[in-house]
C-alpha positions as CSV (number, residue, x, y, z in Angstrom):
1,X,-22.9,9.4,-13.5
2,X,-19.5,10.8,-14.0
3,X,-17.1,7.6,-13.4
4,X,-13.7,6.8,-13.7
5,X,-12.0,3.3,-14.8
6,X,-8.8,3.3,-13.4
7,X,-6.7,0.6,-15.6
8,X,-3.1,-1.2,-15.9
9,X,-4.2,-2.4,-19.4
10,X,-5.7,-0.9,-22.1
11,X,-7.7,-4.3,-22.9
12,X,-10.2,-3.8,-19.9
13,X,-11.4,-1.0,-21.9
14,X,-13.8,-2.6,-24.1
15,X,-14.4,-5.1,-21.2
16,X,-16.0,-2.4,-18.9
17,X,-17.7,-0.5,-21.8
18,X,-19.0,-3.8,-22.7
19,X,-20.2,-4.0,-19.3
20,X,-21.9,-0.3,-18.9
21,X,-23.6,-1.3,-22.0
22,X,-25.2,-4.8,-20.9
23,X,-26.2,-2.7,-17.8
24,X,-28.3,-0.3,-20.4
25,X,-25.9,3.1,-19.1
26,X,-25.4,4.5,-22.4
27,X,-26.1,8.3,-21.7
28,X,-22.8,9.0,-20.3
29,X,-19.6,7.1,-21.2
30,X,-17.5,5.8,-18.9
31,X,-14.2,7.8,-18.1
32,X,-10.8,5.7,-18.5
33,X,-7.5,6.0,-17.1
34,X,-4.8,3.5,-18.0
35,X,-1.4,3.1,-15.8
36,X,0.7,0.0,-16.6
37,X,3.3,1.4,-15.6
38,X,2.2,0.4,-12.2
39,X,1.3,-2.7,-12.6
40,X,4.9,-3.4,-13.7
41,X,6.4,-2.0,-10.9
42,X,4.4,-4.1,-8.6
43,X,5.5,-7.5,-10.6
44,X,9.1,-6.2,-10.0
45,X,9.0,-5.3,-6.6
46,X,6.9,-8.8,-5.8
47,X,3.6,-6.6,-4.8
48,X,2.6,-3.3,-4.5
49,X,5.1,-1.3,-2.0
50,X,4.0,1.5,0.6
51,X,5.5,3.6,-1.6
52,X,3.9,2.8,-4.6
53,X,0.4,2.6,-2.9
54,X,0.9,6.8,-1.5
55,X,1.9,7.4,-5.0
56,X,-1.0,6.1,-6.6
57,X,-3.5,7.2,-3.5
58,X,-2.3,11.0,-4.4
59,X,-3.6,10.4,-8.0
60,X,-6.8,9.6,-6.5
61,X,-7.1,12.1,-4.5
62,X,-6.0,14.7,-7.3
63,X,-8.8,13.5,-9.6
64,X,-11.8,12.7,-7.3
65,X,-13.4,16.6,-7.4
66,X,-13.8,15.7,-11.3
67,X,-15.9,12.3,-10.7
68,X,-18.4,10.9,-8.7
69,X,-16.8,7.3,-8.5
70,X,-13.5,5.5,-9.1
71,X,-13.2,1.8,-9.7
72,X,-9.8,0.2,-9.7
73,X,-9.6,-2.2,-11.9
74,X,-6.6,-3.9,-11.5
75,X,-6.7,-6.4,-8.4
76,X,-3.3,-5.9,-7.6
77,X,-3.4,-2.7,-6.7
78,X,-7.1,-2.7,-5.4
79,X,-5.8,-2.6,-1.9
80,X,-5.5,1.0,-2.4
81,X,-9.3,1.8,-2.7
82,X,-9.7,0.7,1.1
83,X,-7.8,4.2,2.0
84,X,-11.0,5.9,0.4
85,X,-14.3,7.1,1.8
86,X,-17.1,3.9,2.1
87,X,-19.8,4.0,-0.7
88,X,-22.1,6.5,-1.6
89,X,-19.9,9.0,0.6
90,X,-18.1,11.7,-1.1
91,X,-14.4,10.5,-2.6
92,X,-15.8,6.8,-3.0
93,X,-13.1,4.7,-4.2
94,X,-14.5,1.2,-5.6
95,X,-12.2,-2.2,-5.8
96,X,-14.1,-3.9,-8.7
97,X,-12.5,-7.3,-7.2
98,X,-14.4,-6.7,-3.8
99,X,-18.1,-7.0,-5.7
100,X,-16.9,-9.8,-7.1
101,X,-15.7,-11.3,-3.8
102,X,-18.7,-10.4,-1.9
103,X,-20.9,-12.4,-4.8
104,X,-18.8,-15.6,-4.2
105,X,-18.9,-15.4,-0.2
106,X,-22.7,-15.7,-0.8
107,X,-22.5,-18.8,-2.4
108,X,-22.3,-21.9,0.4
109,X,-20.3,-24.1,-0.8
110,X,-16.9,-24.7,-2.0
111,X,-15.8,-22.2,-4.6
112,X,-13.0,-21.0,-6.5
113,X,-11.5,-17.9,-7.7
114,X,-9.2,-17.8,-10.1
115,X,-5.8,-15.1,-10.7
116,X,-3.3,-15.2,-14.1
117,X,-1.1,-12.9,-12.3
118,X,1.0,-14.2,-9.2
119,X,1.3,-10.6,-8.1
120,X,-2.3,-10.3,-7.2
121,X,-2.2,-13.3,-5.0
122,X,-1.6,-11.8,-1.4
123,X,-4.4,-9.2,-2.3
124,X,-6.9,-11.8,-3.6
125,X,-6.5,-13.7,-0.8
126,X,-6.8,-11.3,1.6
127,X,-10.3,-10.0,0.2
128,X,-11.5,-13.2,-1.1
129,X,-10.5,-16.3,1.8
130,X,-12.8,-14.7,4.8
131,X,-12.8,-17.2,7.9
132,X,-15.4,-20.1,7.7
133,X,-15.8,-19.5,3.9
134,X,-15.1,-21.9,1.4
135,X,-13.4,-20.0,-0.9
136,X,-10.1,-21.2,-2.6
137,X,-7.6,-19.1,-4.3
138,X,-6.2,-20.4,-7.6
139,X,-3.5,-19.2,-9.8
140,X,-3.6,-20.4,-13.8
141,X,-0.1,-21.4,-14.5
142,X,1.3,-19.5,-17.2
143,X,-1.7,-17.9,-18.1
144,X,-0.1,-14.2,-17.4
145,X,3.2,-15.5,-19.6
146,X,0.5,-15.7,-22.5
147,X,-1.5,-12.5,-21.5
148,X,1.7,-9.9,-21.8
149,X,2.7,-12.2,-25.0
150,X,-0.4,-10.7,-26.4
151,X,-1.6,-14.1,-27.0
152,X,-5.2,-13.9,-25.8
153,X,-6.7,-17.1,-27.2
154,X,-3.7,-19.3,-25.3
155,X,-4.6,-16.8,-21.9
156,X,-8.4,-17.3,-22.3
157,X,-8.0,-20.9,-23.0
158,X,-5.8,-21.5,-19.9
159,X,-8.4,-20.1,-17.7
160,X,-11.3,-21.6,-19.4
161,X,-9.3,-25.1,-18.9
162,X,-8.8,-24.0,-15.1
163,X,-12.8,-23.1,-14.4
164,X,-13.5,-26.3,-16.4
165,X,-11.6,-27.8,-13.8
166,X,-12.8,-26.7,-10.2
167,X,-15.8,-27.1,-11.5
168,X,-15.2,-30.9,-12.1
169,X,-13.2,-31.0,-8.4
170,X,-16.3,-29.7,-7.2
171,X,-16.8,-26.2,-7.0
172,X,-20.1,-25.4,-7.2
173,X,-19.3,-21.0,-8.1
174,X,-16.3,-19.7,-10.0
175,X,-14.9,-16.3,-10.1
176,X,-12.9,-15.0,-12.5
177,X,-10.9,-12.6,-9.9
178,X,-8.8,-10.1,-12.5
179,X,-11.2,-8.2,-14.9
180,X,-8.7,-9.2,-18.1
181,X,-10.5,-12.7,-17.8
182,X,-14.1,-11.6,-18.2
183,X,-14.6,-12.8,-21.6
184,X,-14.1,-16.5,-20.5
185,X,-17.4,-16.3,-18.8
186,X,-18.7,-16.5,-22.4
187,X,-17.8,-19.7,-23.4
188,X,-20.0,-21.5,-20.3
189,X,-23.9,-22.3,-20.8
190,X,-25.6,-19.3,-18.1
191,X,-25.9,-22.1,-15.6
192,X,-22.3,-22.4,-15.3
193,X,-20.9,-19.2,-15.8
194,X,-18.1,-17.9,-13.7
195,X,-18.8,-14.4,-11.9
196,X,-16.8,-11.7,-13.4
197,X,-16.0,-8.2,-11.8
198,X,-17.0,-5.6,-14.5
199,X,-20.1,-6.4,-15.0
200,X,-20.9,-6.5,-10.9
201,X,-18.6,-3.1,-9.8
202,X,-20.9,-1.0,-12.2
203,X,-23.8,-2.4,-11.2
204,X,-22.6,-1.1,-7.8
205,X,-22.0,2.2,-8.6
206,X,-25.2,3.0,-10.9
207,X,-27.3,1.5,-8.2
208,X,-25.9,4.9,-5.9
209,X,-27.1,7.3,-8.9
């Protein structure tokens, strides 16, 4: 399956390789497109803008005839896949965060997701907190500050502290809502494990082959 990775950091690189790997996809390699510039527009303008969202939609559009799948990545600017054809119809456009979501709706009861990055909270929200779900939207205090540091052992600890935590309020599922965090899900025994996005959006996609 030709499929692109659209990114705003490099570092979700390995993560969705990692992913395609555990998934046993290793005839074709994934395609990857990096953009942080976007990303950083969106933290300075407090969200992504109409005009950032056209801008990045005419991106899509111009690489699509080249692949049979995009996933965006990055769950701040996600929003922009819902423009895009449904799945398994020609120009699919795939929100990695919206597999994710869909896994934590099916869990009944209380449950958390988790966000580093305050920009993504509207968007998480929106896709995550459905009415009559029990679904509670998180943001790690100054876990993003440690992330664009480069200091990924004080980022992955923060978050790792936070899932700790709902689960000890109570949550009975975690989700690790940006893809940057998968690697946390590691350090829980596979009873406990938060649900990460990578690993879920390509199962998604290869299941369409």
């Amino acid at each position: 399956m030709n499929l692109l990775c659209l990114h705003t950091a490099a570092s979700n690189i390995a993560i969705f390789d990692d992913a395609a790997a555990s998934l046993g996809v290793t005839a074709r390699p994934l395609n990857h497109l990096v953009m942080p510039e976007w990303l950083a527009e969106a933290e300075r303008s407090g969200g992504m803008s109409v005009e950032l969202r056209a801008r990045i939609a005419r991106l899509i559009e111009a690489l699509l005839p080249q692949m049979e799948a995009i996933v965006m990545t990055c769950s701040t600017l996600a929003p922009v896949a819902d423009d895009f054809a449904v799945a398994g119809q020609p120009g699919w456009v795939l929100r990695s965060d919206k597999m994710l979501a869909e896994a934590l709706q099916r869990y009944k009861g209380p449950s958390v997701a988790l966000c580093a990055a305050e920009s993504t909270l509207e968007a998480t929200r929106a896709l995550f907190c459905r009415a009559g779900g029990e679904v509670e939207v998180r943001l790690v205090a100054g876990a993003w500050a440690a992330f664009k540091a480069g200091d990924n052992a004080r980022y992955f600890a923060l978050i790792a502290d936070a899932a700790e935590q709902a689960y000890q309020q109570g949550a009975g599922q975690v989700a690790l809502a940006q893809s940057s965090m998968t690697p946390v899900a590691q350090r829980f025994a596979v009873g406990q494990r938060p649900l990460t996005a990578p690993h879920l959006a390509l199962q998604a996609c290869y299941a369409l082959r």
